[in-house]
N, C-alpha and C positions, 0 to 999 in steps of 0.2 A: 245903670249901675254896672259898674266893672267886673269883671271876675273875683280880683282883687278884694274890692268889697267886702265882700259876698262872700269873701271865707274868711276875712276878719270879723266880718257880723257888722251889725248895723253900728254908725256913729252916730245917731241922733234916735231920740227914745222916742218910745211907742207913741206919746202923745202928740209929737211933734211930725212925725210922719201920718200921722192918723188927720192930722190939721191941712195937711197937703191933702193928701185922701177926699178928704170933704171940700176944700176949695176947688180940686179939678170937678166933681161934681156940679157945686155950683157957676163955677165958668161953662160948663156943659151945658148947663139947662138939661141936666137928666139921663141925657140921650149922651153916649160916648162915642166919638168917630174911631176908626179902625187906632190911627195914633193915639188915641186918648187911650182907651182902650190895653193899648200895651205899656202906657204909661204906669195905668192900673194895675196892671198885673204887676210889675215891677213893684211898686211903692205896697203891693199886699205883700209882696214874699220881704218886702226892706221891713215890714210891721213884724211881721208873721216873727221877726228873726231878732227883732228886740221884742217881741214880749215874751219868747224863749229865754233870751238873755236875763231880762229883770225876774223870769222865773226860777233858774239856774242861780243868780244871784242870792234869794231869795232864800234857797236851799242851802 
């Protein structure tokens, strides 16, 4: 994810990245290599940042 991104907020909603989330798990079998691993962190902070938004909305 780009900088750019990342200060517009996410473009695709919390379910939708939550569904990446679970599919790189299951291509893992469990266990995350070092790349996978920062894939993750990545697509939590892209979650983390729409379920702010749908909160923010929300309000």
């Amino acid at each position: 994810m780009s900088p750019d991104s990342e200060a517009r907020g996410s473009v695709r909603s919390a379910a939708e990245v939550n569904e990446q989330i679970r599919a790189l798990w299951v291509r893992a079998g469990g266990t995350l290599s070092a790349q996978e691993r920062a894939e993750y962190e990545l697509l939590v902070v892209e979650w983390a940042a729409a379920i702010r938004a749908d909160v923010i909305e929300a309000a």
